[in-house]
FITIMI-548097 format. One line per 4 residues: number of its first residue (from 1); their letters; for each residue z, y, x of C-alpha. Coordinates in Angstrom, 3 decimals, decimal comma, padded with zeros to 6 digits, always signed. Example, Ala and Ser with C-alpha at 12.3 -4.5 7.8 and 13.67 -1.06 7.14 Angstrom:
<sezas>
1	as	+007,800 -004,500 +012,300  +007,140 -001,060 +013,670;
</sezas>
This chain:
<sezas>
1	xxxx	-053,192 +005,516 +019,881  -053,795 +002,086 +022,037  -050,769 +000,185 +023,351  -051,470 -001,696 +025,924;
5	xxxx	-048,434 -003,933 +027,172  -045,712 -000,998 +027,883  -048,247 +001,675 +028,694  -049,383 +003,861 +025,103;
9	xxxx	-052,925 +005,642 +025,507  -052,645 +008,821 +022,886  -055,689 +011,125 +022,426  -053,961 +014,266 +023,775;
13	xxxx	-056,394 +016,890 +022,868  -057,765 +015,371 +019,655  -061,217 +014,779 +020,352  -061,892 +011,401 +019,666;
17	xxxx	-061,982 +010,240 +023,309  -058,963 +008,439 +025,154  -060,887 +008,645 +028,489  -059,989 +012,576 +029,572;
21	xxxx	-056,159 +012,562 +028,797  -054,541 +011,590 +031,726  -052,473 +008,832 +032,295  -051,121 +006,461 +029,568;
25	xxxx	-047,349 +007,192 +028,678  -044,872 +005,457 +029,914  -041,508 +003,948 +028,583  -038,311 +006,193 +028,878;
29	xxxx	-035,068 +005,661 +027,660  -035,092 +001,971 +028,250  -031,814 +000,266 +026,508  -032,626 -003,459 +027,729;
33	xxxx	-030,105 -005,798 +026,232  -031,353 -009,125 +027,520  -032,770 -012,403 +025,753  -035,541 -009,999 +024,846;
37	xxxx	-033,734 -007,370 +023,185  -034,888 -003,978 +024,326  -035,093 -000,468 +023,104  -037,659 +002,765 +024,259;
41	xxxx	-039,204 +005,385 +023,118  -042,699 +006,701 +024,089  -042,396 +010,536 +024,696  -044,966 +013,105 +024,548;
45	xxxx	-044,206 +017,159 +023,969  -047,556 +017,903 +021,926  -050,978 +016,591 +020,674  -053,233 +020,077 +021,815;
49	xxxx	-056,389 +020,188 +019,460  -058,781 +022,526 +020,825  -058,305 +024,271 +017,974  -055,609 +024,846 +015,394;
53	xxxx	-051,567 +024,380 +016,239  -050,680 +021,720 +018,344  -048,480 +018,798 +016,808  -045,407 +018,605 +018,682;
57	xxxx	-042,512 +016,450 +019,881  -044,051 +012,786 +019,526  -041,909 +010,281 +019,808  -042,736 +006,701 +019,546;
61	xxxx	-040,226 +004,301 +019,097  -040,410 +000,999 +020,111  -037,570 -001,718 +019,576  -036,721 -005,785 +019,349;
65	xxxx	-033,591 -006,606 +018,275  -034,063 -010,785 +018,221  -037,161 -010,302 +016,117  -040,840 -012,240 +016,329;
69	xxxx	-042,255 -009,352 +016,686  -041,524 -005,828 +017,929  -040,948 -002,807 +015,513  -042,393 +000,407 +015,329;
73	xxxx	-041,365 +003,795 +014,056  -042,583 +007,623 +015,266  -041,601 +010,963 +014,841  -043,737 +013,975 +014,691;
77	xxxx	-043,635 +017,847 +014,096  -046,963 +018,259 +012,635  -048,283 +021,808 +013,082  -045,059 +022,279 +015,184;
81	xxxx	-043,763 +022,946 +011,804  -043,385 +019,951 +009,900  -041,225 +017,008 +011,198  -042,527 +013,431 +009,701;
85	xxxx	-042,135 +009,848 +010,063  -044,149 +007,132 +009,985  -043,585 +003,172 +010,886  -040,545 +001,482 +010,185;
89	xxxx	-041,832 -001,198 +007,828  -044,902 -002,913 +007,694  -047,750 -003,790 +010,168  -048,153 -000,642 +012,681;
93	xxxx	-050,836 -001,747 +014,500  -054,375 -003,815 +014,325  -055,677 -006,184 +017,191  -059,026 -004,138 +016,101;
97	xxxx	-060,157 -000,713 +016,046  -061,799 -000,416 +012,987  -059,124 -002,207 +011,231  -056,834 +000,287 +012,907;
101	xxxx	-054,369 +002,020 +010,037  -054,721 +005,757 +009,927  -051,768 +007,333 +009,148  -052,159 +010,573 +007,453;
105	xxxx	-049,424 +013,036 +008,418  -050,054 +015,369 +005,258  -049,772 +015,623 +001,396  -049,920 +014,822 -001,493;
109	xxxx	-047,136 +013,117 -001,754  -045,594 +010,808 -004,244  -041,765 +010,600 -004,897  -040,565 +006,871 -004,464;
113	xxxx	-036,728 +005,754 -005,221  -034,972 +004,166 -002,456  -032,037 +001,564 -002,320  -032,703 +000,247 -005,493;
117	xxxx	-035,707 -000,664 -008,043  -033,476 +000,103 -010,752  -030,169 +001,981 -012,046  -027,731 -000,434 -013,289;
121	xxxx	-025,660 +000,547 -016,911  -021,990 +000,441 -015,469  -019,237 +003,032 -015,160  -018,504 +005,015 -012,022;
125	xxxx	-020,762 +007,248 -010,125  -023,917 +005,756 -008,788  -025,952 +006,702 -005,803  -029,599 +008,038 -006,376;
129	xxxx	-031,871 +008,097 -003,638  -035,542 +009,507 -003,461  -038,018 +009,966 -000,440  -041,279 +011,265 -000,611;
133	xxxx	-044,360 +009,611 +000,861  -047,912 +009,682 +001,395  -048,782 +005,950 -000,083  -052,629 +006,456 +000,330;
137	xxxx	-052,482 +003,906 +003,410  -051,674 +000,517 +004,817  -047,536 +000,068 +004,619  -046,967 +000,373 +008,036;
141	xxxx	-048,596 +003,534 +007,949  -046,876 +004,841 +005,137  -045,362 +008,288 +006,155  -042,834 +010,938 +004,885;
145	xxxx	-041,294 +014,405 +005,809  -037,941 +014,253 +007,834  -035,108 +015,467 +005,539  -035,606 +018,493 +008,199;
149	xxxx	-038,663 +019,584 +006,963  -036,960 +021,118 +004,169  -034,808 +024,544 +004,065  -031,012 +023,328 +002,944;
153	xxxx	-031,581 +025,943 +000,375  -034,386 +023,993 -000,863  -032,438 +021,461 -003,001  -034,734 +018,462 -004,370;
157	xxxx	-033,853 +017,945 -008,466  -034,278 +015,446 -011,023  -034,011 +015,619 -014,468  -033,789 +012,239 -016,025;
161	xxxx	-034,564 +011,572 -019,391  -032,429 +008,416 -019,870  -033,664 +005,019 -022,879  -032,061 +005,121 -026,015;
165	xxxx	-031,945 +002,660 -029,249  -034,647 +003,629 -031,485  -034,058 +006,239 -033,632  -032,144 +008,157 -031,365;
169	xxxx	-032,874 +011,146 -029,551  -033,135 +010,052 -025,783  -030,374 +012,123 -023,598  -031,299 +014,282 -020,785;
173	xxxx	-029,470 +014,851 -017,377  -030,360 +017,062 -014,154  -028,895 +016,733 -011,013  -029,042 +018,223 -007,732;
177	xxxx	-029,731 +015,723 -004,426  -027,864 +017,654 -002,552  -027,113 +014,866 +000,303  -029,404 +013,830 +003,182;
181	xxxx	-029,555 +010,604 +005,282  -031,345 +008,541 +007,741  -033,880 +010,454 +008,716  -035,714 +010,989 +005,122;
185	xxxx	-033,456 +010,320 +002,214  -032,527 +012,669 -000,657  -030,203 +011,902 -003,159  -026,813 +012,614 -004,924;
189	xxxx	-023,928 +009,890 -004,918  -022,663 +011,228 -007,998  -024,927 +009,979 -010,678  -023,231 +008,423 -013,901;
193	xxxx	-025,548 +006,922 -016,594  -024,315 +008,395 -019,982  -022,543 +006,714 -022,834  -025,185 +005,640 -025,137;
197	xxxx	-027,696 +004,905 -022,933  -029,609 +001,533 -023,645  -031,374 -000,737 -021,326  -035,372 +000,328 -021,005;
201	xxxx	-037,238 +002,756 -018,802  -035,983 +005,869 -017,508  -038,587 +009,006 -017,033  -037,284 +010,885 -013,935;
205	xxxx	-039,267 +014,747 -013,497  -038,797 +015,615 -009,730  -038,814 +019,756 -009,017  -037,828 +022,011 -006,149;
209	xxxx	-036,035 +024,986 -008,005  -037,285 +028,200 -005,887  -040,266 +026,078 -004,273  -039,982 +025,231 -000,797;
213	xxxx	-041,368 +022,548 -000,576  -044,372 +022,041 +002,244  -046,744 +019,178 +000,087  -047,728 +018,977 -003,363;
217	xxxx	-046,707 +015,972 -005,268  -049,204 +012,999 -006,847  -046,968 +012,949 -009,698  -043,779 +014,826 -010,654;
221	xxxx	-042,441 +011,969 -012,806  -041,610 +008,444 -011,976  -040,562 +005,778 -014,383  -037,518 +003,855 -013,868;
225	xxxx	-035,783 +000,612 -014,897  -032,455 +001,024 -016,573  -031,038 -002,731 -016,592  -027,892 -004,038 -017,820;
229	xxxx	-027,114 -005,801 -014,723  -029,335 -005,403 -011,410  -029,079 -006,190 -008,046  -029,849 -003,402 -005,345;
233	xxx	-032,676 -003,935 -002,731  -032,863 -001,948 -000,160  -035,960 -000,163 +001,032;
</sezas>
């Protein structure tokens, strides 16, 4: 892809040329909101590789909300199977082609917590949030499958294997992330951190009970903070 002022350039048939795909794509759903606060989305129905499935219903999502710069995020169905993102955070694009990011729109992936760095010991249910991304890239090419590309009978789960005081046996809980958000968030909002539990590092094993799932994983275990008293960053 080249952007060039509000016109986008996309190699349509894949083949490495951006001189034989027709015209450049233009803006559509403009939401203009003054002082240089705008909104559109770059729309194209399918990338057509000679051969092999097409990748379908790009989208391209430009915005500026009172920012320095403009943000970036895009949708694709790859294989017109497969919907991902990509974008969102981080540098999109490079003033220079060979600098360019590549974003690669397939596995493996690694699972990655979201909302938080860390799971804070206090009562009440907590929220626990996972995505999982292909991290083999620059940040702003980071991507992920939409919480569409899975089934809803394929149900994400995490058994967590939770820090204790030495010399006791370390508890175990599993629990289903039943819930989806924003575009590629799975998670339950009905974790609670178990009496006994002491502050230390928390080994979370990711599985998809049944399969289901399109990628295969770096890693099915990711290693968590457990703190005493944390703030939550969002990601």
């Amino acid at each position: 892809m080249v952007e060039d002022g509000d016109r986008l350039f996309v190699d349509k048939n894949a083949n490495g040329d951006l001189t034989d795909d027709g015209p450049p794509i233009e803006p559509s759903d403009v939401r203009d909101q003054g002082n240089g606060q705008r909104d559109f989305n770059y729309v194209l129905d399918a990338i057509a590789p000679a051969e092999g499935p097409s990748h379908t219903k790009f989208d391209l999502r430009r915005w500026n909300y009172g920012e320095k710069v403009d943000s970036y995020g895009l949708s694709i169905t790859v294989d017109d199977r497969i919907p991902m993102y990509s974008g969102w955070f981080g540098t999109f694009w490079s003033s220079k082609p060979e600098a360019a990011p590549v974003i690669p729109f397939s596995g493996p992936l690694t699972p990655k917590l979201l909302r938080s760095k860390e799971i804070t010991l206090s009562p009440g249910a907590k929220r626990f949030s996972l995505a999982f991304m292909n991290l083999e890239t620059d940040e702003g090419a980071v991507s992920r499958p939409s919480i569409e590309a899975l089934d809803r009978s394929v149900v994400p789960q995490v058994q967590i294997t939770w820090p204790a005081a030495d010399g006791n046996t370390p508890q175990t809980t599993t629990h289903d992330l039943i819930e989806r958000c924003c575009y590629w968030e799975f998670s339950t909002s009905d974790l609670h951190v178990p009496s006994g539990v002491e502050p230390g590092t928390a080994r979370v094993r990711v599985t998809f009970p049944g399969g289901g799932f399109p990628f295969t994983l770096t890693t099915s275990v990711i290693e968590v903070p457990v703190v005493l008293k944390g703030k939550a960053t969002d990601e």
